[in-house]
VMD Tcl script that draws the C-alpha trace (Angstrom):
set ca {
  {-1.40 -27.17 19.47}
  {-4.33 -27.02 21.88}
  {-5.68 -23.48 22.69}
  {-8.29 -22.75 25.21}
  {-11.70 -21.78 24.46}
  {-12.19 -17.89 22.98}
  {-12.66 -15.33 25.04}
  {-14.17 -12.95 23.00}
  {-17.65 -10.91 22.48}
  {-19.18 -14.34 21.05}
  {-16.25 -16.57 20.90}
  {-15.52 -14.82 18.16}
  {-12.01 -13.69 19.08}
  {-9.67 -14.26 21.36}
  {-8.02 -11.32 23.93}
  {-4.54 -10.63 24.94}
  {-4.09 -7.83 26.68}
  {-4.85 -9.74 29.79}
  {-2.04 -10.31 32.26}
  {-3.00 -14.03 32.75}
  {-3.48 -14.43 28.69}
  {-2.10 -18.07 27.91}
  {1.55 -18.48 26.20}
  {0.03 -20.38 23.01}
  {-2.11 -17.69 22.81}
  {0.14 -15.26 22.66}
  {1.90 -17.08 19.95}
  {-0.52 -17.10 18.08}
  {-1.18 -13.54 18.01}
  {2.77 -13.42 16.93}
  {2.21 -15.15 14.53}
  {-0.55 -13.03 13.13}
  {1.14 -10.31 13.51}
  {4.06 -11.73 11.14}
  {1.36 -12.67 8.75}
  {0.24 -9.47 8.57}
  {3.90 -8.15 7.58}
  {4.13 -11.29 4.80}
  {0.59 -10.46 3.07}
  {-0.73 -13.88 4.21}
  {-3.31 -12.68 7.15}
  {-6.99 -12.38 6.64}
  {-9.48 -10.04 7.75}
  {-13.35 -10.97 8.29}
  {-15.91 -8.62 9.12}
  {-18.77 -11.03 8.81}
  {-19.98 -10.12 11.82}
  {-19.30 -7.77 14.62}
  {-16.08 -6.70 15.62}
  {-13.83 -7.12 12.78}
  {-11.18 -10.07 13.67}
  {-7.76 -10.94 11.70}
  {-6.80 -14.50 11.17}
  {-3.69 -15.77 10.93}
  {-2.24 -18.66 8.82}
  {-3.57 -20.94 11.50}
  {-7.48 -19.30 11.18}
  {-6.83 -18.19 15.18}
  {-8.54 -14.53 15.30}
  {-7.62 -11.70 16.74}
  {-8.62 -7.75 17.09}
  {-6.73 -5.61 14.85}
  {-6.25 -3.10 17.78}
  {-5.04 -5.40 20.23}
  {-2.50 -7.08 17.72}
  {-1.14 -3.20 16.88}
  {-1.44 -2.41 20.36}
  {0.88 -5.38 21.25}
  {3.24 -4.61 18.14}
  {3.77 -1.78 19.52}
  {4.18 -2.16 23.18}
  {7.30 -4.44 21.86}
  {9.64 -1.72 19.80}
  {12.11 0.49 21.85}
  {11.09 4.12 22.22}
  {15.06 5.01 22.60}
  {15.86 4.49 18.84}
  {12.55 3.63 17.84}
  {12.56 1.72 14.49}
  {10.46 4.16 12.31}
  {10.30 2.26 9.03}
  {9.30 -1.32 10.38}
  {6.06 0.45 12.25}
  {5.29 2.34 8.84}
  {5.32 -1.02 7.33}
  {3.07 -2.86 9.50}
  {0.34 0.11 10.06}
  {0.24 0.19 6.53}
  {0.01 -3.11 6.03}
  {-2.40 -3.56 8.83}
  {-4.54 -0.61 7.49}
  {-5.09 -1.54 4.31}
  {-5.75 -5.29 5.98}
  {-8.88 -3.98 7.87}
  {-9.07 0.21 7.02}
  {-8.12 2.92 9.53}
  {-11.23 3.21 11.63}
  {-9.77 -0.24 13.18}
  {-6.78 1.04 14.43}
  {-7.41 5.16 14.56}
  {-8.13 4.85 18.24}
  {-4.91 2.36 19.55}
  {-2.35 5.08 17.29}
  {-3.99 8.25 19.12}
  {-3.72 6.81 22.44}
  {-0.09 5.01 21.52}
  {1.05 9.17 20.52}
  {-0.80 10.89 23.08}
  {1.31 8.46 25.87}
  {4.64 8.49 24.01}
  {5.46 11.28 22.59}
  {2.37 13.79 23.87}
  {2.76 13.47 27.37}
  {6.90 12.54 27.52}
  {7.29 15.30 25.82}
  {4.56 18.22 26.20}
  {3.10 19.91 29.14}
  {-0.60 20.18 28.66}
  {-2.18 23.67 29.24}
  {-5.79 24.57 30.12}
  {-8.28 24.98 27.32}
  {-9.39 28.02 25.96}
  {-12.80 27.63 25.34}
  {-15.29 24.71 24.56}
  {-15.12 24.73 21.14}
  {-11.30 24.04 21.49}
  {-10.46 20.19 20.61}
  {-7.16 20.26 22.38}
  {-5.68 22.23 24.83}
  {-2.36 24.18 24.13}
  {0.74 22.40 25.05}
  {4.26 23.54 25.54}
  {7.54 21.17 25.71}
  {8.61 20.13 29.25}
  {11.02 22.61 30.31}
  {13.11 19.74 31.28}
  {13.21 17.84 28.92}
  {16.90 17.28 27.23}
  {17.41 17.15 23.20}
  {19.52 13.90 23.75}
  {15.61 12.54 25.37}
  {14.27 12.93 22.54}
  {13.77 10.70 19.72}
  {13.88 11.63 16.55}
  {12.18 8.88 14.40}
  {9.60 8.28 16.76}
  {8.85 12.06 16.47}
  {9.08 11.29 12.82}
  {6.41 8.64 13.39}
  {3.70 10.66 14.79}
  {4.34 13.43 11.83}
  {3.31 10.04 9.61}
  {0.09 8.79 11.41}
  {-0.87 12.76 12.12}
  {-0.43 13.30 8.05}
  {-1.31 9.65 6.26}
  {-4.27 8.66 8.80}
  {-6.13 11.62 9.57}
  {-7.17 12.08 5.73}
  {-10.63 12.96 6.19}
  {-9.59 16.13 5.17}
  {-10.63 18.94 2.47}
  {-8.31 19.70 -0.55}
  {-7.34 23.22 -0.40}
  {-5.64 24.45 -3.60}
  {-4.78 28.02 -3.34}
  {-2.53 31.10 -5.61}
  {-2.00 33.01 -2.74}
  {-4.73 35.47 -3.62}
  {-7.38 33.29 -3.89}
  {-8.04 29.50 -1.63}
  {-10.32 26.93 -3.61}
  {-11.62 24.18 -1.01}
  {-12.99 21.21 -2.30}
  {-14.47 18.09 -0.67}
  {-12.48 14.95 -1.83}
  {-14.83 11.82 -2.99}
  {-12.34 9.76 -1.61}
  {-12.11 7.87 1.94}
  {-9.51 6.44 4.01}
  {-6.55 7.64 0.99}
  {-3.10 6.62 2.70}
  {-1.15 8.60 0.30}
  {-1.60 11.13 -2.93}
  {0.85 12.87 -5.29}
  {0.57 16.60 -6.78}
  {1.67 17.01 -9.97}
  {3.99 20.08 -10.93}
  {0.86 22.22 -12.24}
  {-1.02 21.71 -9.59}
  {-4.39 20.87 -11.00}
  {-3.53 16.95 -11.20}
  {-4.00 15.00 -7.94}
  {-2.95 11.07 -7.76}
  {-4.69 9.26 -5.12}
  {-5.00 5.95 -3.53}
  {-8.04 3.94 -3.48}
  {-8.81 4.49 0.20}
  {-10.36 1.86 2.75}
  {-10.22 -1.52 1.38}
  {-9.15 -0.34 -1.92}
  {-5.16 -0.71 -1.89}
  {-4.04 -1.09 -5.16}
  {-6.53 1.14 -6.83}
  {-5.59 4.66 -7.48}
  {-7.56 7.70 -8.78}
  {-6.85 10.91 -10.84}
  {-8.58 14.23 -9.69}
  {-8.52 17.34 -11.50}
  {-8.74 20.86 -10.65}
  {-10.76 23.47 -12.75}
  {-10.79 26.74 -11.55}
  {-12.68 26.31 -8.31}
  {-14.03 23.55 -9.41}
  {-13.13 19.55 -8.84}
  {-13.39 17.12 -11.69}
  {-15.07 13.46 -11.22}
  {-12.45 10.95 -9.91}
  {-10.53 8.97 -12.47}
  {-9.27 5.43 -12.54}
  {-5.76 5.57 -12.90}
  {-3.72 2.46 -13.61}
  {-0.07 1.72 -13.46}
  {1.72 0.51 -16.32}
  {5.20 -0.05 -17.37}
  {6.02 -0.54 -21.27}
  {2.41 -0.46 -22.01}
  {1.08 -3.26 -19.36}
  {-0.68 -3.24 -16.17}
  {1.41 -2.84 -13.48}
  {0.19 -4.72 -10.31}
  {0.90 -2.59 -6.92}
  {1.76 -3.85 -3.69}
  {3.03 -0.70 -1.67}
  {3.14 2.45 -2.89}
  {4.98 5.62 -1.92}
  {4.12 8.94 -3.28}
  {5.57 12.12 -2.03}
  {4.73 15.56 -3.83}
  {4.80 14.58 -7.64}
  {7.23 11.72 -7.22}
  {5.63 8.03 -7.68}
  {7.17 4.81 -6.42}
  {5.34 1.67 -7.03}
  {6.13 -1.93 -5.38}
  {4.91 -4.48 -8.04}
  {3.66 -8.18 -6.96}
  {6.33 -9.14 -9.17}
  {8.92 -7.52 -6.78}
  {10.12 -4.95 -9.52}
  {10.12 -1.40 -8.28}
  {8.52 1.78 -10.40}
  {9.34 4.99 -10.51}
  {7.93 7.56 -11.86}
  {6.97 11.80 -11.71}
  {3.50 12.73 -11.70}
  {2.28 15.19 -14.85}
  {4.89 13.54 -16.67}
  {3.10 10.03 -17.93}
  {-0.42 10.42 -16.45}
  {-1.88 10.78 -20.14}
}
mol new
graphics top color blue
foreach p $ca { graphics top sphere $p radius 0.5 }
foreach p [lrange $ca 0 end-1] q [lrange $ca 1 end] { graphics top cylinder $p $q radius 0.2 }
display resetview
């Protein structure tokens, strides 16, 4: 298939969020975006912007392809585990500065403004003004998994956060040595933290430990099963509970605090 010439800064990429953006095109940025959900796309940030290649080697902009992802699912049952999939699988494709921007604006048009009446700001040193639900607005309007949805880019994407660990008396705050983490357990003591790698690090996972009001080094930590290396594909890991996708296509379970020694 012939496709024109690239349109992007340098012929590096090509666009498609242009009304007159050729069909083959726009094929081909389907196509990349169903690589991206097999594991077969490839990032390259060679040079500047970052671009994802499909099976084909036609590039694309990671925000354009999530942008067009998810112009495409309905917002009236909205399918809230197929877009967890692909941002996580486009994330830890290309890291979350790539596609922080396209998920703020997607929420803020929505779900912020569908569903919120934005007030005036307080002050300057306010980031966001105070906002109030539509009086209008009808529970049957409102959709529960894409509600769901924001609750999961507002908690696994904007990670840039401290660790507060706290006995009611007393908070400790610590400043995690970790970037871009999509996802961490707490074990049942609450001095044990299980964290992954963080931008272009999926796989990898870390132990921290608490001391008092102090933070230990980071850890490695590495899966196993029977006493060998478990190779991860997706994770999931909610309070101390561990679930682990292998590339073999077994499933691992597991409680935090229980096996970390």
């Amino acid at each position: 298939m012939s496709l024109p010439k690239r349109d992007g800064v340098h012929d590096r990429y090509y666009l498609i969020h242009k009304p007159d953006t050729a069909p083959e095109v726009l094929a081909e940025a389907d196509a990349c975006i169903q690589d991206i959900l097999d594991g077969t796309a490839r990032e390259n940030h060679a040079a500047y912007p970052t671009v994802v290649r499909n099976h084909n080697g036609t590039p694309f902009l990671p925000s354009q392809l999530l942008d067009r992802y998810l112009s495409k699912l309905p917002l009236k049952g909205f399918p809230y585990e197929e877009a967890v999939i692909f941002c996580d699988a486009l994330r830890r494709l290309v890291g979350w500065k790539e596609i922080d921007y396209t998920l703020e604006q997607y929420i803020k048009k929505q779900v912020q403004e569908r569903y919120f009446e934005a007030g005036e700001k307080e002050d300057d040193f306010t980031p966001y003004p105070p906002c109030t639900v539509w009086p209008e607005l009808r529970p049957e309007d409102v959709d529960e998994n894409l509600l769901r949805f924001t609750c999961y880019v507002a908690v696994c994407y904007y990670d840039e956060f401290q660790l507060v660990r706290t006995n009611f008396k007393e908070d400790f705050v610590f400043e995690l040595p970790i970037e871009g983490s999509g996802a961490f357990s707490v074990a049942p003591s609450g001095d044990t933290f299980l964290f992954e790698g963080g931008y272009q690090k999926h796989g990898k996972f870390y132990f921290l430990t608490a001391r008092g009001g102090r933070l230990g080094q980071k850890q490695k930590a590495v899966p196993t099963c029977d006493g060998k290396k478990v190779s991860v594909e997706r994770c999931s890991l909610l309070r101390s509970q561990m679930l682990f996708l292998g590339k073999n296509g077994v499933l691992y379970g597991g409680v935090l605090g229980e096996s970390e020694a």
